[in-house]
C-alpha positions in Angstrom: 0.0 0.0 0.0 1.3 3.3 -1.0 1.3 6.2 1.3 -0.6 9.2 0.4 1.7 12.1 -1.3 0.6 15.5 -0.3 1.4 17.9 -3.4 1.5 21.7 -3.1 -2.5 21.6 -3.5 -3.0 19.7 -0.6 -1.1 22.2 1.5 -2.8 25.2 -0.1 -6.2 23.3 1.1 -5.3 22.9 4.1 -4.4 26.7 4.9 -7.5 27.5 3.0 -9.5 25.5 5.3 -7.5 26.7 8.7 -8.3 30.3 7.4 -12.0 29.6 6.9 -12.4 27.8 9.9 -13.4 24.4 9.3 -11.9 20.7 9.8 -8.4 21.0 8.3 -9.0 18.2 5.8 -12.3 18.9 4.6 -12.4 18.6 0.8 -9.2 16.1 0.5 -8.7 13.1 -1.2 -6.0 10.9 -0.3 -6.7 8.0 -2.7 -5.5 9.9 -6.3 -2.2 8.1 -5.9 -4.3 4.4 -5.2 -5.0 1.5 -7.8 -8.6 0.6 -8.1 -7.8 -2.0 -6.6 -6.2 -0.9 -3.8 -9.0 1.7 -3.5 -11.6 -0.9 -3.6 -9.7 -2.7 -1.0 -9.4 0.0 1.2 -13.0 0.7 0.9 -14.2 -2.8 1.6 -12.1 -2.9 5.3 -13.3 0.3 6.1 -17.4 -1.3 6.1 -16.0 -4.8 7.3 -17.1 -6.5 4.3 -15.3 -9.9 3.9 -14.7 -9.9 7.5 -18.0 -12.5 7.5 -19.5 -14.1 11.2 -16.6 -14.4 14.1 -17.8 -17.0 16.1 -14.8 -16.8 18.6 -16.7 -13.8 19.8 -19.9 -15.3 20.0 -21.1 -15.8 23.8 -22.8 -18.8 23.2 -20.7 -20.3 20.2 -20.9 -21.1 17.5 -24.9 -23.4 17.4 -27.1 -21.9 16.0 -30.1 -22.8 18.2 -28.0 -21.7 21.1 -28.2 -18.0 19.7 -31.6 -18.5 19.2 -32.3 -19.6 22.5 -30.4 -17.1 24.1 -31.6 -14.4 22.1 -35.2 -15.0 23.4 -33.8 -15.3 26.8 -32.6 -11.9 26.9 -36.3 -11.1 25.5 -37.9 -12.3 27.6 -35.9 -11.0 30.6 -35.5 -7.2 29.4 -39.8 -8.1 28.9 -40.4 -9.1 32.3 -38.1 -5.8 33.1 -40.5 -3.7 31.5 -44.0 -5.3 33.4 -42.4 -5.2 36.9 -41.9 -8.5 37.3 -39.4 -10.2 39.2 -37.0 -12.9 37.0 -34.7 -15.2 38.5 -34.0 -17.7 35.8 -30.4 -17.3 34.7 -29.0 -18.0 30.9 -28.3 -21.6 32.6 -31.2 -22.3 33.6 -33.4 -21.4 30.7 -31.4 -23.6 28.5 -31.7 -26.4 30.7 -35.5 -26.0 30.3 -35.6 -25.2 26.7 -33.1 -26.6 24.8 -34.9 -30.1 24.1 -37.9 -28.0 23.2 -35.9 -25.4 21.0 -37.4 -26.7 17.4 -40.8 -26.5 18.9 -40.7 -22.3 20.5 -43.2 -20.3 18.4 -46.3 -18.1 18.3 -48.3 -20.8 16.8 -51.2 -22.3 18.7 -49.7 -25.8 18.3 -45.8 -24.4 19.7 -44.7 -24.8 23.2 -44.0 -21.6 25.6 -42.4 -20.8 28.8 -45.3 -19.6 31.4 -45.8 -19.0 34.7 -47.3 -21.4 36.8 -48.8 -18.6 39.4 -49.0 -15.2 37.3 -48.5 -13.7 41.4 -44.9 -15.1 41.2 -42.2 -14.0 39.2 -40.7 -16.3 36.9 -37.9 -18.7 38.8 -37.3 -22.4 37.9 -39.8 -23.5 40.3 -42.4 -21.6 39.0 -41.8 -21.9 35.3 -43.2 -24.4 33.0 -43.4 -25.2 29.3 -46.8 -25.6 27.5 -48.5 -25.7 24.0 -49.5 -21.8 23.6 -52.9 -22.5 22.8 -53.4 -24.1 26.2 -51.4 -21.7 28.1 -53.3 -18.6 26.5 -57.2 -20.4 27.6 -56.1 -20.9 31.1 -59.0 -20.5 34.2 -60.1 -16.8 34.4 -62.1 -14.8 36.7 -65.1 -14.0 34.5 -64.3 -13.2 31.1 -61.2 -11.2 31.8 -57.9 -13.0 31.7 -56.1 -13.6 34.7 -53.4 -9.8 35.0 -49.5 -10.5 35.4 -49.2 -9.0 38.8 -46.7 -5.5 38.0 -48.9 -4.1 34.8 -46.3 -2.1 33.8 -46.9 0.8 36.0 -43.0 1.9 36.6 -41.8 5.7 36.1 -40.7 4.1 32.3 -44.1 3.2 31.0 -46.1 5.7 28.7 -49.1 5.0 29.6 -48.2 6.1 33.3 -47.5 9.7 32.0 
């Protein structure tokens, strides 16, 4: 890779922009003295292209469904965050109770969920169980109102408080 060559314009450019007051290099272009190529290549490092998935940064490798998994747990945690409700199942612990079910996670009425065993509780291992969404969602009400999550959301961050 060549350096850059600053010619007599580039200096009178860069005065001119001191005197005016802006960011010294505004208006130059180093690349003139650049292949295409090299151009091209220079280009491409600059918006990571090529640089393609890094899975030695991943936290949870490499597996696909792993991501996945964890990906809904941190949902569903920054979720219960947001209705005031208490969550004490670590990353562990969720993919303990998940992974065999991973295939089978949806929003279909035949796909399994994680719920709550007592909506009063917060969601801990010992509370937590996993059901076909369709059954989960027609649970016992009082009436014809569905049973509240205790919390409703009612924290200084929720609009509707406001």
């Amino acid at each position: 890779m060549t350096k850059p060559i600053l010619t007599e314009q580039h200096h009178k450019k860069i005065k001119q922009n001191i005197k005016q007051g802006r960011p010294w290099n505004t208006g130059l272009r180093y690349s003139i003295e650049m292949t295409p190529e090299q151009r091209r290549h220079r280009s491409d490092i600059r918006r990571a292209k090529g640089v393609g998935p890094r899975p030695q940064r991943w936290i949870t490798g490499p597996d696909p469904v792993v991501r996945q998994l964890r990906r809904r747990w941190l949902l569903a945690k920054n979720q219960a965050k947001f209705w005031s409700q208490e969550w004490d199942l670590s990353w562990d612990a969720y993919r303990d109770i998940l992974l065999d079910h991973a295939d089978k996670l949806g929003r279909r009425g035949d796909s399994l969920n994680l719920v709550r065993r007592d909506t009063e509780q917060g969601w801990s291992t010992g509370n937590v169980e996993v059901r076909e969404r369709l059954t989960a969602m027609s649970r016992p009400t009082q009436g014809k109102h569905r049973i509240r999550p205790k919390g409703l959301g009612k924290g200084t961050h929720h609009w509707r408080a406001k």
